[in-house]
C-alpha positions as CSV (number, residue, x, y, z in Angstrom):
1,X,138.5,207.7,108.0
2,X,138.9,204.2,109.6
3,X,135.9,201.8,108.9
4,X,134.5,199.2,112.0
5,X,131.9,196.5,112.1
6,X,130.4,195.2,115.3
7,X,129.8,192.2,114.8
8,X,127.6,189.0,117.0
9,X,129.6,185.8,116.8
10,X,127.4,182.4,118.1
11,X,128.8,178.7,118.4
12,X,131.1,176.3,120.3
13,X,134.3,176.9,121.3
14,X,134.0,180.5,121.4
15,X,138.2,180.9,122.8
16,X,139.2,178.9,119.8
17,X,138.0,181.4,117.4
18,X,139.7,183.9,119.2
19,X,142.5,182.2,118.8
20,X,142.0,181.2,115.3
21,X,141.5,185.1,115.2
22,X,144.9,185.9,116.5
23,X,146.6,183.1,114.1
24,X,145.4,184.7,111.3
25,X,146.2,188.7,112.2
26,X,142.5,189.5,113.1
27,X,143.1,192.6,115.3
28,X,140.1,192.2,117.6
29,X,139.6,195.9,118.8
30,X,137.0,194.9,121.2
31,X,135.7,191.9,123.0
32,X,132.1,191.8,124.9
33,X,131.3,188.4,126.3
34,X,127.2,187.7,126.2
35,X,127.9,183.9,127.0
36,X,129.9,180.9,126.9
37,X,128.3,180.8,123.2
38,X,128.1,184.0,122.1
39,X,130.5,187.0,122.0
40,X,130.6,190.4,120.5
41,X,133.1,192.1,118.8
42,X,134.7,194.9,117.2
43,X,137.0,195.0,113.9
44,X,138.2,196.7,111.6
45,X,135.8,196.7,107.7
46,X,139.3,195.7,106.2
47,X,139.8,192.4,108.1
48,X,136.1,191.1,107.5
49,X,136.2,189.4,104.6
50,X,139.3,187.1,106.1
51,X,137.0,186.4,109.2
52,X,134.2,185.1,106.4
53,X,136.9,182.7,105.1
54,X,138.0,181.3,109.0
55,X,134.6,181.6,110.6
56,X,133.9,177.7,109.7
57,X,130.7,176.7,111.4
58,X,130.3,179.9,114.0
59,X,127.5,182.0,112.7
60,X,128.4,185.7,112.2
61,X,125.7,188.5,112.7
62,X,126.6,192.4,111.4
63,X,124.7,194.3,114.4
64,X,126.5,197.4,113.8
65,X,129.0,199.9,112.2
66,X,131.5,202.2,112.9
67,X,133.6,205.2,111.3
68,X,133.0,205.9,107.4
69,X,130.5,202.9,107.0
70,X,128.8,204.6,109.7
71,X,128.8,208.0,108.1
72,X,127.9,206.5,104.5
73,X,124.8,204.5,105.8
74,X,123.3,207.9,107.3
75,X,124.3,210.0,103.9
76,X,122.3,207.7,101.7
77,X,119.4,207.4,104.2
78,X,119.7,211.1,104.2
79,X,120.5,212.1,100.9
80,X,117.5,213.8,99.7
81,X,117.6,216.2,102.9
82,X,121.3,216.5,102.6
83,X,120.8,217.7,98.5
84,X,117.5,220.2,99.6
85,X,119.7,221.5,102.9
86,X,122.4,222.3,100.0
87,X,120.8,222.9,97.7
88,X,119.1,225.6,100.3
89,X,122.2,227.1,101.0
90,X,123.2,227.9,97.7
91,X,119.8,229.5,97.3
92,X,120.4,231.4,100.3
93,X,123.7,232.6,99.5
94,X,122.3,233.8,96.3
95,X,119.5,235.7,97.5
96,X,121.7,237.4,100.1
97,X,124.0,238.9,97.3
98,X,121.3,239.6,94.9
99,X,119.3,243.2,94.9
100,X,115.9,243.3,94.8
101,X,115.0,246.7,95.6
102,X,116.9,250.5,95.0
103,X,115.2,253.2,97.0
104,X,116.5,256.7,96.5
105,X,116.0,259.2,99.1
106,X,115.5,262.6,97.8
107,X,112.5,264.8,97.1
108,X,113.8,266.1,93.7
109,X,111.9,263.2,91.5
110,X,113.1,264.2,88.2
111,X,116.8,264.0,89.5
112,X,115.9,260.8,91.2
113,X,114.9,259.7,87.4
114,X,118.8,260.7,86.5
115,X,120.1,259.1,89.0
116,X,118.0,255.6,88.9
117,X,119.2,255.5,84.7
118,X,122.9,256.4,85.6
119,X,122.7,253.9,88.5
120,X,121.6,251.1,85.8
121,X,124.4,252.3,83.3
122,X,126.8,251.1,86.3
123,X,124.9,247.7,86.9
124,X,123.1,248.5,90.0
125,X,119.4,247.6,89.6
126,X,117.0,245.0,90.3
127,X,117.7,241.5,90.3
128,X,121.8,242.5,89.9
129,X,124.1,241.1,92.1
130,X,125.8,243.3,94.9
131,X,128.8,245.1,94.6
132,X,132.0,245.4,96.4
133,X,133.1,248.1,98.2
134,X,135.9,249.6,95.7
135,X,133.3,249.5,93.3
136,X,130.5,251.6,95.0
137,X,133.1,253.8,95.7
138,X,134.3,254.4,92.4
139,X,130.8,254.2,90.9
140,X,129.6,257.7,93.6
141,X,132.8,259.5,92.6
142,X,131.7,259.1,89.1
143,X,128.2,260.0,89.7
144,X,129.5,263.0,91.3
145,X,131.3,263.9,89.2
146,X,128.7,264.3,86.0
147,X,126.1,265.8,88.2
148,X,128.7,267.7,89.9
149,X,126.1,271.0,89.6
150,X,123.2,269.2,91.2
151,X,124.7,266.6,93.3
152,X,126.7,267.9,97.1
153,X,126.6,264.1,98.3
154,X,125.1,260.8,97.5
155,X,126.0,257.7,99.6
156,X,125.1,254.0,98.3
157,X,124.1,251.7,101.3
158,X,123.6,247.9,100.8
159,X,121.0,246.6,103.8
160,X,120.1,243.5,103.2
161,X,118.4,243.2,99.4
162,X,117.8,246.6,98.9
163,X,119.9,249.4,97.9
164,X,119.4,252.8,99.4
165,X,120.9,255.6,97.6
166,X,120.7,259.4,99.8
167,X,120.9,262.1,97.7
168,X,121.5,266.0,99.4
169,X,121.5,268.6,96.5
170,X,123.4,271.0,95.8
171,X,122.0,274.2,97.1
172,X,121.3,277.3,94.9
173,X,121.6,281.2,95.6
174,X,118.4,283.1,95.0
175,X,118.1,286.5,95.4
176,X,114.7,286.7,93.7
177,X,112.2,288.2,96.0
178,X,108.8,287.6,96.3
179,X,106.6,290.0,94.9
180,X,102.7,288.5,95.6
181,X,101.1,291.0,98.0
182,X,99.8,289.0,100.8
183,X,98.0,289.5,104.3
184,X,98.4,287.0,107.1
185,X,94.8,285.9,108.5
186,X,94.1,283.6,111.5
187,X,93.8,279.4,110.4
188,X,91.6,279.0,113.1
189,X,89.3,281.0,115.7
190,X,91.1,281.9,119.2
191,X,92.7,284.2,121.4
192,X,95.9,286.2,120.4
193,X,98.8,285.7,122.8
194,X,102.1,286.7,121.0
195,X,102.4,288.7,117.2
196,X,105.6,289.3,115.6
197,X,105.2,291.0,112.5
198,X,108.2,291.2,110.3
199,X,106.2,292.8,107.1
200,X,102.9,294.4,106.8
201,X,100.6,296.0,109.3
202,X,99.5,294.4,112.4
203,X,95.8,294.5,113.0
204,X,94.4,293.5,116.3
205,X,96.3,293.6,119.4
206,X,97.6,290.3,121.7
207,X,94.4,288.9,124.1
208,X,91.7,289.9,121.6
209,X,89.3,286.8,119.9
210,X,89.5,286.4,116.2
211,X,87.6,284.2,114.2
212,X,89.2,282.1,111.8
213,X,89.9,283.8,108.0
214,X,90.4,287.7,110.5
215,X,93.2,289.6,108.9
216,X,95.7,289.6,111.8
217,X,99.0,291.2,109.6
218,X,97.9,292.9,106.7
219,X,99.9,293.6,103.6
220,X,98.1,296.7,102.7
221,X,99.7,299.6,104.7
222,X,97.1,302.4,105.4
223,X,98.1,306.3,106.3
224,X,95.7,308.7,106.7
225,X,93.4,306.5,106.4
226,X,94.2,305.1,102.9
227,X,96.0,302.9,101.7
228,X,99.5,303.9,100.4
229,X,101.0,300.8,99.5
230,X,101.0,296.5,99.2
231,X,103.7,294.4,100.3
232,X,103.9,291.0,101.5
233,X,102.6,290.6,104.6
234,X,104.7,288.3,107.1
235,X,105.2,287.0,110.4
236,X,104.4,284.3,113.5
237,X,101.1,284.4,115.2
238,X,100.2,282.7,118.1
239,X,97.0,282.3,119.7
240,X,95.2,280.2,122.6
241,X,93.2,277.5,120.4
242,X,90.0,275.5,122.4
243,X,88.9,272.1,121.9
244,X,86.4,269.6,122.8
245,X,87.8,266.3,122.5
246,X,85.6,262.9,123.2
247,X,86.8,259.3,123.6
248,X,85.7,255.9,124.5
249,X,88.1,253.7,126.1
250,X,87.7,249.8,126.4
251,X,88.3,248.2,130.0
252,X,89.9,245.6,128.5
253,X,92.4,246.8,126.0
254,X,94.0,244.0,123.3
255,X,97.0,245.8,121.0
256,X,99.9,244.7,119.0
257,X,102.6,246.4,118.6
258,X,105.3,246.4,115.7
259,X,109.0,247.1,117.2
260,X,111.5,248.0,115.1
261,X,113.6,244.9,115.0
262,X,113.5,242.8,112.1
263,X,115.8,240.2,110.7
264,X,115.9,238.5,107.1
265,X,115.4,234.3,107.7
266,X,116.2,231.3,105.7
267,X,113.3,229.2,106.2
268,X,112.0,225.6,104.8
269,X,108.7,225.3,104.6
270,X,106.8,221.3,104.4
271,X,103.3,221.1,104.1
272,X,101.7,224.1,106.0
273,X,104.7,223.5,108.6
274,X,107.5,225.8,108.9
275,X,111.3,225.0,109.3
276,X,112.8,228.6,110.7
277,X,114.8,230.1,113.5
278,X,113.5,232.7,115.0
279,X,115.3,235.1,118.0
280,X,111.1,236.8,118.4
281,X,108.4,235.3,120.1
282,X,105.9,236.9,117.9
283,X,106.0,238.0,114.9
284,X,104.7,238.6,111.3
285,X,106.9,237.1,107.9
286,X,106.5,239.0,104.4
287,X,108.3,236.3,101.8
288,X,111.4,238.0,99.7
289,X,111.7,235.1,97.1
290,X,110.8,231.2,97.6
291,X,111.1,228.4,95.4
292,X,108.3,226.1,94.9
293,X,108.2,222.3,93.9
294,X,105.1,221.7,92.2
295,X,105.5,217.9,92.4
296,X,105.7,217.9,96.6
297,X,104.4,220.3,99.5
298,X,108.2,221.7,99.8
299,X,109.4,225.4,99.5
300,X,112.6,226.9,100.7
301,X,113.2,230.6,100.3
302,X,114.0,233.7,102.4
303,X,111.8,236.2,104.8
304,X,112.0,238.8,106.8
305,X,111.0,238.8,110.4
306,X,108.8,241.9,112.2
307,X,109.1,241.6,115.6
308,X,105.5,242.5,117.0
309,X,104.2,242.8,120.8
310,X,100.9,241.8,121.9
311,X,99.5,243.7,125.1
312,X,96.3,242.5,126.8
313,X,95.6,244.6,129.6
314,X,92.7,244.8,131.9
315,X,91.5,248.3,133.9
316,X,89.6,249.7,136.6
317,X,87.5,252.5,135.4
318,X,89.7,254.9,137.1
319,X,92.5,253.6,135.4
320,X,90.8,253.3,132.0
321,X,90.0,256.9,132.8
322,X,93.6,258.2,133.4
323,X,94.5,255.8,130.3
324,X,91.8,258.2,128.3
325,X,93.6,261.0,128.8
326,X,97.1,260.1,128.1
327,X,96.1,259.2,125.0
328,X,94.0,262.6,124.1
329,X,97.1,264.2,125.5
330,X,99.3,262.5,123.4
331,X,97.4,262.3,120.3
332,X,96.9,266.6,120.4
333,X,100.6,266.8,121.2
334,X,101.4,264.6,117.9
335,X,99.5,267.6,115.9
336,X,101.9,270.2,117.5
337,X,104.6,271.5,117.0
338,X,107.8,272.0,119.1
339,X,107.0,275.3,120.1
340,X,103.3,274.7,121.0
341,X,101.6,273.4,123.8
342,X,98.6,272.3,126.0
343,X,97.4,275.4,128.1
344,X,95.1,273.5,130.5
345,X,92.8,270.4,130.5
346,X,89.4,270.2,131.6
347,X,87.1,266.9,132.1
348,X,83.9,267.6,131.5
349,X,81.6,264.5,131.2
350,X,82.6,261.2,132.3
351,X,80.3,257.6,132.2
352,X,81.2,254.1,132.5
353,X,79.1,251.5,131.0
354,X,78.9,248.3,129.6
355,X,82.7,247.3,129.2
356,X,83.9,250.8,128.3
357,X,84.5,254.6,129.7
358,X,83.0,257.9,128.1
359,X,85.3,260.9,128.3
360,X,84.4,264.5,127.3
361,X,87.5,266.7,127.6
362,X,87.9,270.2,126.9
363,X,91.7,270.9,125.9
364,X,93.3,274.8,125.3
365,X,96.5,274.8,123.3
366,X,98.9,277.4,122.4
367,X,99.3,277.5,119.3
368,X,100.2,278.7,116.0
369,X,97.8,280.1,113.7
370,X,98.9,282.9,111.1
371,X,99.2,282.0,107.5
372,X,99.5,284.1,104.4
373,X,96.6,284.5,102.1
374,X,96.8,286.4,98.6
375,X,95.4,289.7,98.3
376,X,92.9,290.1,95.8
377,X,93.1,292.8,93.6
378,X,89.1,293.8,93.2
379,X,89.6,294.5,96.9
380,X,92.2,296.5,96.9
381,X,91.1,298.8,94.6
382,X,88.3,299.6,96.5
383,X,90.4,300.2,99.4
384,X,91.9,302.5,97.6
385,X,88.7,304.3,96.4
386,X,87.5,304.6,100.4
């Protein structure tokens, strides 16, 4: 990289030291006049120290540089940014590719157990460094194959620092049967609407009220008016379930919301001050590993970034009102399943006051509500006395 000075020149005569220039193979790369006394000019960092030795009595000013002077001058007046920036981005590189986390998926813990110890036997544990693709591959088939009688699949997924590891298991045949006598009694009070009852005796009949704990399928199955034997009662019962739901609602709402979009950051942090790109205009950081200097106010480490929403809404009170609702709707929908549902709605008390709404609600659901319930055996027998 070529080297220039700028440089002011002042005295008399200013065409004879051009020439005197020339005469001495000065290669003048640029020439501003300022006056009849005073020139500026451009040369190359090689040719100055002949231009000290010719100069005589003109007085010569360095105003400026060029090139790889230049580019030197702002490395040293730089140089303990340039060495942190670095220094940074070795950091970075080397939390990217080191593990700080393994989750396993699964819901067999003590398999998980075998899994996490065989996992570390292979090198992949906290604070490790990630592996390549040919070796996670090599390092399932092997898993696979010593736990080839519990194991169907496991996949290894680097995202970001962690490690998650999905484990399905291998299923089992079981022909054991269940032999606990059971009847199947109502979870909650309500109106029958559909029975199906695959073992046992049904006992009441669809649009009749039961009362929550009622024997609606029972596993002892009566003739003649005693009872000749116990199974295990079973089957789906569904039943039209009331409720009486109240809610206050604020006319002016404030809510943040977390998205799911987050992102890992590098980030420098002076003082209180953060150094950080961003791509979210709000949003909440959880540190992953930093590095301190205990001398100055400086850390450097890496983040990650949760994008979060912040709604401030105001409302009329007939829109807080409908606002009410959807949300009693949707929060009794969240408790159902897919094949139950909201019969019919009914307001039945609504205020407004103060800087809130009031709202009495009576909800019907269909729903399900049979669920098995041991027999006990002191009551049986005296069934089978009557």
């Amino acid at each position: 990289m070529n080297s220039y000075l700028i440089i002011k020149v002042n005295g008399r005569n200013i065409p004879k030291f051009i020439h005197r220039c020339k005469d001495n193979k000065i290669n003048i790369l640029n020439i501003n006049e300022i006056s009849n006394r005073e020139i500026i000019i451009k040369i190359n960092n090689k040719d100055y120290d002949r231009l000290l030795k010719i100069k005589t009595t003109y007085k010569l000013e360095i105003i400026n540089n060029e090139g790889f002077i230049k580019f030197k001058e702002l490395v040293n007046k730089n140089i303990i940014l340039i060495i942190m920036s670095f220094l940074g981005i070795i950091f970075l590189i080397f939390l990217s590719n080191t593990i700080f986390n393994i989750e396993i998926i699964s819901t067999n813990n003590d398999l998980n157990e075998k899994i996490k110890k065989e996992l570390e036997v292979y090198g992949i544990k906290k604070y490790s460094f990630k592996k390549n693709y040919k070796e996670i591959s090599k390092i399932k088939e092997k898993i696979k194959e010593k736990y080839n009688d519990y194991i169907e699949w496991i996949e290894i997924t680097s995202i970001g620092t962690k490690y998650e590891i999905k484990i399905v298991e291998r299923k089992k045949n079981t022909n054991t049967q269940n032999l606990e006598y059971t009847n199947v009694v109502a979870s909650k009070s309500g109106v029958i609407k559909k029975i199906y009852a695959e073992n046992g005796m049904k006992m009441v009949e669809t649009n009749t009220y039961v009362n929550k704990g009622d024997i609606i399928i029972s596993g002892a199955i009566m003739k003649d008016e005693s009872v000749k034997e116990y199974v295990h009662a079973k089957g789906e019962v569904y039943a039209e379930v009331w409720y009486n739901v109240n809610i206050e609602f604020p006319l002016s709402y404030t809510e943040k919301i977390y998205t799911n979009n987050k992102s890992k950051a590098f980030y420098i942090k002076i003082g209180n001050k953060y150094i950080e790109h961003s791509k979210y205009d709000s949003f909440e950081r959880k540190n992953i590993k930093s590095f301190k200097n205990r001398l100055i106010p400086f850390e450097i480490g890496i983040e990650t970034l949760r994008e979060v929403k912040i709604i401030n809404d105001k409302y009329t009170v007939n829109e807080a009102k409908n606002k009410a609702i959807e949300k009693i709707k949707e929060k009794v929908l969240q408790s159902l399943d897919k094949d139950e549902y909201i019969l019919e709605e009914k307001t039945l008390n609504f205020t407004a006051k103060d800087s809130k709404i009031v709202l009495d609600m009576f909800i019907s659901c269909f729903e399900k509500i049979g669920e098995e319930e041991k027999l006990i055996e002191e009551e049986n027998t005296e069934e089978i006395k009557e």
